[in-house]
Backbone bond lengths (Angstrom), bond angles and torsions (degrees), N, CA, C in turn:
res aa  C-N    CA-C-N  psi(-1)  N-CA   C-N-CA  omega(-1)  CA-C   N-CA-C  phi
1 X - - - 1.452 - - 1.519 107.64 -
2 X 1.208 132.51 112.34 1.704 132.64 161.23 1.366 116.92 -57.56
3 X 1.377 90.05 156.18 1.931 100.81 -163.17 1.619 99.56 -50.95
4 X 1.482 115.71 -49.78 1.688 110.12 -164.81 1.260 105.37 -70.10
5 X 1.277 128.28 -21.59 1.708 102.07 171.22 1.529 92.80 -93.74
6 X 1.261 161.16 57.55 1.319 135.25 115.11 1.529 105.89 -122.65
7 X 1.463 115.61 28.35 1.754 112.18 161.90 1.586 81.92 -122.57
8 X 1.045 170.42 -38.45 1.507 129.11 134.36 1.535 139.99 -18.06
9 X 1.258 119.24 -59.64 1.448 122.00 163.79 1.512 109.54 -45.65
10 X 1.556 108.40 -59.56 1.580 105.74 -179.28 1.670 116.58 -49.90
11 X 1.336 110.52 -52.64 1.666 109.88 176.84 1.787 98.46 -62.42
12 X 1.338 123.66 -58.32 1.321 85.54 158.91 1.625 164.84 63.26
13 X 1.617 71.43 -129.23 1.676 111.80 176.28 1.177 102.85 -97.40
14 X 1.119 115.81 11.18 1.839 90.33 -179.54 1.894 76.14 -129.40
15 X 0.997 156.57 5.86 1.303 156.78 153.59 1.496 108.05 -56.95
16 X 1.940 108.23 -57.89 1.498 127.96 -149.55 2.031 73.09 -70.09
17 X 1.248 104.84 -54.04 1.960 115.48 -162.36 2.169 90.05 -43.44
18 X 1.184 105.29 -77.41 1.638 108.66 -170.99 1.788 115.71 -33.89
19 X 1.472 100.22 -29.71 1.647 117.17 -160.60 2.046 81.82 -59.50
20 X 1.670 92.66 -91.30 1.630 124.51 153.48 1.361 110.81 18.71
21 X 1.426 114.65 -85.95 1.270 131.62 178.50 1.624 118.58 -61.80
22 X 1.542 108.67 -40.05 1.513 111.61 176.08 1.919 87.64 -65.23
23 X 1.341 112.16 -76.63 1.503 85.97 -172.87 1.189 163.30 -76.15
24 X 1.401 86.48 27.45 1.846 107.32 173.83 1.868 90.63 -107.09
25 X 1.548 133.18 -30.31 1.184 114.95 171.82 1.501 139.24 -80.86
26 X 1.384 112.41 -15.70 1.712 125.84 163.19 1.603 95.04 -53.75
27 X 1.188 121.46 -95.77 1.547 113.68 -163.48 1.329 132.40 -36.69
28 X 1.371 118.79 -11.27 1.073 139.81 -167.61 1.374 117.91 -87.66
29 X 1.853 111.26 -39.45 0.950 151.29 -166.42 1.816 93.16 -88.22
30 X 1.765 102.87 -78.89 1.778 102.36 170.07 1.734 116.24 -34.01
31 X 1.097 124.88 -41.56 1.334 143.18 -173.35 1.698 101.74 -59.86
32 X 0.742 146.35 -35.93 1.311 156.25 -152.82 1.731 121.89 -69.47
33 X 1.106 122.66 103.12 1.414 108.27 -172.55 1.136 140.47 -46.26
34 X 1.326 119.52 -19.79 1.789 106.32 143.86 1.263 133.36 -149.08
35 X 1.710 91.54 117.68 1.769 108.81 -150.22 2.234 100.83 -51.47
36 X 1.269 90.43 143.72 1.535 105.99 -176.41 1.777 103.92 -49.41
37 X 1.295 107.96 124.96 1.895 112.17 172.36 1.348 99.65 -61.67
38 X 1.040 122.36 143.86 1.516 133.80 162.57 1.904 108.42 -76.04
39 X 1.018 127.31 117.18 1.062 156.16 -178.28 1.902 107.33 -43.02
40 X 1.200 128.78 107.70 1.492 118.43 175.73 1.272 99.21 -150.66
41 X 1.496 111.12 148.38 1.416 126.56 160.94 0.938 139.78 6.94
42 X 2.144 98.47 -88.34 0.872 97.95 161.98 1.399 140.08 -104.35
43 X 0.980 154.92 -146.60 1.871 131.44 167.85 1.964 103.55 -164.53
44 X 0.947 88.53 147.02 1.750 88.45 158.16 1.562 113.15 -98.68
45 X 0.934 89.54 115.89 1.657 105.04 -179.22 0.927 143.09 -101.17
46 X 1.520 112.58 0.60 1.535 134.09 157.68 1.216 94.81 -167.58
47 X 1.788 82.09 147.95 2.185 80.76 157.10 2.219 85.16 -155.77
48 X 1.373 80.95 151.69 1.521 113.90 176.34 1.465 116.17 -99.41
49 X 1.561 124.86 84.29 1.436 98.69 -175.14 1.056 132.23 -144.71
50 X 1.589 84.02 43.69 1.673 116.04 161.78 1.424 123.77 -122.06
51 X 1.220 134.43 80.77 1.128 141.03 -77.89 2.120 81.41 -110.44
52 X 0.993 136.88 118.35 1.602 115.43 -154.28 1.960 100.20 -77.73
53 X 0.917 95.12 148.89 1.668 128.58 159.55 2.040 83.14 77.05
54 X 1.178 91.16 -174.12 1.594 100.35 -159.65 1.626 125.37 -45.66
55 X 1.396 107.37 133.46 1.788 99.71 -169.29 2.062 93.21 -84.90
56 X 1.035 108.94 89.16 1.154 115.28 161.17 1.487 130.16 -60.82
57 X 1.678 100.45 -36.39 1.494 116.58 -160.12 1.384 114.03 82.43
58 X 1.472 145.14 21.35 0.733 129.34 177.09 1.510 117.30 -105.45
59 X 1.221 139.11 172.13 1.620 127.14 -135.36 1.570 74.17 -95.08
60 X 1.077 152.00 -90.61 1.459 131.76 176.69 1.758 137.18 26.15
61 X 1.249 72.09 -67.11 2.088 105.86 171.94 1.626 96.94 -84.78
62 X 1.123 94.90 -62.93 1.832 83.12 175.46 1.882 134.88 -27.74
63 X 1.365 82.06 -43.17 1.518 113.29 -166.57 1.891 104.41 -82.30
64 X 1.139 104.35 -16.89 1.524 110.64 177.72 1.530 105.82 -98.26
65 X 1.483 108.85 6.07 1.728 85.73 152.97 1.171 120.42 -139.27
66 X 1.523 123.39 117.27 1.307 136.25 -174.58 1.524 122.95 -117.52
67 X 1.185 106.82 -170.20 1.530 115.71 175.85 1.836 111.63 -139.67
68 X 0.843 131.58 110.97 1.219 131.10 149.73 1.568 140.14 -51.05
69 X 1.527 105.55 120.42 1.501 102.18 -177.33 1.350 105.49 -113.61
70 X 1.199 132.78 122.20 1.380 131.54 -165.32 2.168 100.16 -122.44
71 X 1.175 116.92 115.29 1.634 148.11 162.66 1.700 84.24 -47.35
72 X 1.186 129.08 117.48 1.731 139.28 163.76 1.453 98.30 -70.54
73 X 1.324 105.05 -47.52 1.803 116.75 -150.04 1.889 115.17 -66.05
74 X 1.158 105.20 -158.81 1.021 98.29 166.92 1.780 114.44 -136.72
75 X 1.300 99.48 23.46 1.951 102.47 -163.94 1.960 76.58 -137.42
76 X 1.574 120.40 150.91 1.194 148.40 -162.08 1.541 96.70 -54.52
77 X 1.555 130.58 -171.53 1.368 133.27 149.87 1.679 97.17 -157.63
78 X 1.467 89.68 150.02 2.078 92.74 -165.08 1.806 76.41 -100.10
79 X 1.649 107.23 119.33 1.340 114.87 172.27 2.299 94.11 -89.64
80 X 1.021 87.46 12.73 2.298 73.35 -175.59 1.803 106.65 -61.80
81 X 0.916 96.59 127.39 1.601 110.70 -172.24 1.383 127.25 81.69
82 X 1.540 114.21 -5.38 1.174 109.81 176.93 1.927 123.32 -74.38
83 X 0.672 118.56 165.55 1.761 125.31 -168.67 1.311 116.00 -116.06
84 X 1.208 128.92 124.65 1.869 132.85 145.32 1.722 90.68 -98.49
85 X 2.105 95.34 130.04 1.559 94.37 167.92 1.758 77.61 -132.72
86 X 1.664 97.87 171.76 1.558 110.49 152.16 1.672 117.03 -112.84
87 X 1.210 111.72 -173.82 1.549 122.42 178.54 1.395 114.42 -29.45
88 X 1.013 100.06 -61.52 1.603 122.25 177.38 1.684 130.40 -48.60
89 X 1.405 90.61 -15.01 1.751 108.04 -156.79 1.483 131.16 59.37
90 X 1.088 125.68 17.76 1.831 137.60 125.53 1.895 110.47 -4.79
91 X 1.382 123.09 67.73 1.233 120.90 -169.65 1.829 102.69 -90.69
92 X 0.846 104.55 112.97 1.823 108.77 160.28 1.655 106.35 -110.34
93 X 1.464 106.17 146.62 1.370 102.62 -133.42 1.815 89.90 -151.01
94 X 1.679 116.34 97.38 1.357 115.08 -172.10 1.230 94.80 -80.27
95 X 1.699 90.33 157.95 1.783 122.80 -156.30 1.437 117.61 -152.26
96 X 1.821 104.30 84.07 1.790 110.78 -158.94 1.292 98.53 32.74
97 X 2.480 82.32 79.32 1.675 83.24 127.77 1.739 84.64 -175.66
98 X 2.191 80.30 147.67 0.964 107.83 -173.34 1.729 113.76 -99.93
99 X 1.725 115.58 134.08 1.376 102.16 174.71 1.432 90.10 -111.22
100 X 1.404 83.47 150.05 1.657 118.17 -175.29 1.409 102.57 -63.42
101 X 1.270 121.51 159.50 1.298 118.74 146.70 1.795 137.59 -41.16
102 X 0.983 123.08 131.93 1.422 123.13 -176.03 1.531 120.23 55.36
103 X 1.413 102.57 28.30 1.567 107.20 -154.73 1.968 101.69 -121.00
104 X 1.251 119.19 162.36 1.328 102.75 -146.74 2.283 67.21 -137.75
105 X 1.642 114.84 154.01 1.091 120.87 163.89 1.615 85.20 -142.06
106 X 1.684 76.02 156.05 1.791 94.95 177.15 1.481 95.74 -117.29
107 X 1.537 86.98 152.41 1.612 106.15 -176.46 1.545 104.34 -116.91
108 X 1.304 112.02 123.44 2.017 106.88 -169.33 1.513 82.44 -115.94
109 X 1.378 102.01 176.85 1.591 109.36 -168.28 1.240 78.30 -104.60
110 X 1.843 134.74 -78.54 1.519 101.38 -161.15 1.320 156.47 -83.66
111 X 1.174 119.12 -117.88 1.514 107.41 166.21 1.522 146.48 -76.02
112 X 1.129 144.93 147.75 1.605 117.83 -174.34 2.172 96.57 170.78
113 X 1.005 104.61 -172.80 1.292 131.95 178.94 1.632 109.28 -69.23
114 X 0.859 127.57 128.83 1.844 104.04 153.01 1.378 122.30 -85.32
115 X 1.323 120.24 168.79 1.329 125.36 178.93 1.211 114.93 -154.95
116 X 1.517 130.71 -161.92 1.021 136.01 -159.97 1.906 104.46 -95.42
117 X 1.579 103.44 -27.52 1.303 123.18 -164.33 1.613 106.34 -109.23
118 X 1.372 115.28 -23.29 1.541 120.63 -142.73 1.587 83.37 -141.17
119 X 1.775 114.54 130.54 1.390 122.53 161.82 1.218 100.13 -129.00
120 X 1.404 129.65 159.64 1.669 151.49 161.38 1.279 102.02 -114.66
121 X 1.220 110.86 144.94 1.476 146.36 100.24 1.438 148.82 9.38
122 X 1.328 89.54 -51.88 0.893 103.63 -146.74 1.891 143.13 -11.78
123 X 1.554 82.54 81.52 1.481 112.15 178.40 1.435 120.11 -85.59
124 X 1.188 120.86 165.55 2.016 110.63 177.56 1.787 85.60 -128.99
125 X 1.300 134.75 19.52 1.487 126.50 176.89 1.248 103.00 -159.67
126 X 1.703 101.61 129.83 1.876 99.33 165.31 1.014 149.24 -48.60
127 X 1.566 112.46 149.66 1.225 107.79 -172.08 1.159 124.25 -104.23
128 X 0.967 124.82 -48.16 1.594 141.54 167.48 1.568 129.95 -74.79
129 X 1.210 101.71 110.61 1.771 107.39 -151.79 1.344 93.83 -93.33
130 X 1.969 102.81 142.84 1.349 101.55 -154.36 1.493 118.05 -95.84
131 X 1.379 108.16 16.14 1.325 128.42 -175.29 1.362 112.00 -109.53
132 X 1.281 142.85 -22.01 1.637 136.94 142.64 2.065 84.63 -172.19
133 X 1.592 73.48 167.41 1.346 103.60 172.84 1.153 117.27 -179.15
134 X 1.614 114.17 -156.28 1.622 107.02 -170.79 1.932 84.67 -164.15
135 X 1.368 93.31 88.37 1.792 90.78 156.56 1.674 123.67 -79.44
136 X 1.564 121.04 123.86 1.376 126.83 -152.69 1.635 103.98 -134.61
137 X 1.730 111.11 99.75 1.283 130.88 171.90 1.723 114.89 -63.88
138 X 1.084 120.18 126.77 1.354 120.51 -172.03 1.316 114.46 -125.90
139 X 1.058 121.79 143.20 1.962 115.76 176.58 1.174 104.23 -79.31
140 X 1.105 99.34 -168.79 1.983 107.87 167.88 1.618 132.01 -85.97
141 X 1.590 93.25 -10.42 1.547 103.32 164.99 1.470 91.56 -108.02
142 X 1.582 126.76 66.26 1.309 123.15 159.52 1.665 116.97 11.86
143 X 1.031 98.02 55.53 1.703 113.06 160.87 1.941 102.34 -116.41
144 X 1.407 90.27 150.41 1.736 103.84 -175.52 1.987 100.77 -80.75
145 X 1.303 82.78 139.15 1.856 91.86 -155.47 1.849 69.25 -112.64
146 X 1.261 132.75 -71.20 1.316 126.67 -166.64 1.353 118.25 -159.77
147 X 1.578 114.38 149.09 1.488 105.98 -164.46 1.495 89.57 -130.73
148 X 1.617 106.01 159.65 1.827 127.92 179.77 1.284 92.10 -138.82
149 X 1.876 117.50 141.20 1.307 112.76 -178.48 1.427 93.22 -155.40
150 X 1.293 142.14 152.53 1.367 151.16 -123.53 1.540 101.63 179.46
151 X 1.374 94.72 136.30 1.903 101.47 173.44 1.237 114.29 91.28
152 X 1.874 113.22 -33.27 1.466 109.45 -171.03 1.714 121.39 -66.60
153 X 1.164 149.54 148.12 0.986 136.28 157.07 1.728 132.36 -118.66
154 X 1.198 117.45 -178.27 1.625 100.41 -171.41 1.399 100.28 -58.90
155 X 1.123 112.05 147.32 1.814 135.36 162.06 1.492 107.75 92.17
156 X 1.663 96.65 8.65 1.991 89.95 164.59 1.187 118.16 -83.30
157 X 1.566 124.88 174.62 1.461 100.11 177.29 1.445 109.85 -86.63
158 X 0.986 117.64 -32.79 1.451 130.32 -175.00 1.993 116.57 -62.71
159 X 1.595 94.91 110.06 1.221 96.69 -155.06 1.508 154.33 64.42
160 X 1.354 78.42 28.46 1.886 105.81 178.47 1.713 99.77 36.64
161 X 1.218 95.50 51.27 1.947 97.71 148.67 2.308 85.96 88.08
162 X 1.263 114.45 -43.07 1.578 101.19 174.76 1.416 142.20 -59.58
163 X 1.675 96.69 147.41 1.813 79.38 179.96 1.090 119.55 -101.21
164 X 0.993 128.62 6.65 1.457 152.91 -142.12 1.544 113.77 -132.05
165 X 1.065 131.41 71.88 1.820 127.50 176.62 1.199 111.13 71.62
């Protein structure tokens, strides 16, 4: 047998071997209890939305429940028109403003000042129900930038059993 027909056979067999192994390792990988987040910009990175000590409704209590949007990057992002909604459709809706790089703003439901760090609502009733939900970051071409969801557990439909994105 000459070398080129058995460094053919070998590439080959070691082709049929890569095929094999790739497809016994994808499912294995899909299979996995919690499928890999896809990587974006920007993210919600916390949210509070049980609002602590008594839900009175008062802008106080109001103000203790937010959501965090935290910039990954390191260069600005123009949030103008972008959206945090919940289940319900509760739309708060940024309006010139830019987050900095690596920089995180909180979103409170009620009333207050804006800032560079700190956004309102300014709502007089909660938003985020403390028994599940689904807070949903949106760009400005209303595409889903990132989702946080709470309460759900395995065998709901919502989010194939995760609480987490």
């Amino acid at each position: 047998m000459s070398v080129s027909v058995s460094a053919r056979r070998l590439t080959a067999a070691a082709a049929v071997a890569a095929a094999v192994v790739g497809a016994f390792a994808l499912p294995a990988t899909a299979a996995g209890r919690h499928p890999a987040r896809p990587h974006h910009d920007v993210v919600i990175s916390a949210v509070q939305y049980d609002s602590p000590g008594r839900d009175d409704r008062s802008n106080r209590s109001l103000n203790k429940e937010w959501v965090d949007v935290t910039n990954t990057t390191r260069r600005a992002v123009n949030l103008d028109r972008w959206t945090l909604t919940d289940e319900a459709g509760h739309t708060y809706t940024f309006r010139h403003f830019r987050l900095d790089g690596r920089a995180t703003v909180r979103v409170h439901t009620g009333e207050g000042r804006d800032s560079v760090t700190d956004v309102y609502q300014d709502r007089r009733a909660y938003v985020w129900n403390n028994d599940r939900d689904t807070a949903t970051l949106r760009n400005d071409r209303d595409r889903v930038v990132d989702e946080a969801s709470w309460g759900y557990h395995r065998g709901d439909d919502r989010n194939g059993g995760n609480n987490r994105h």
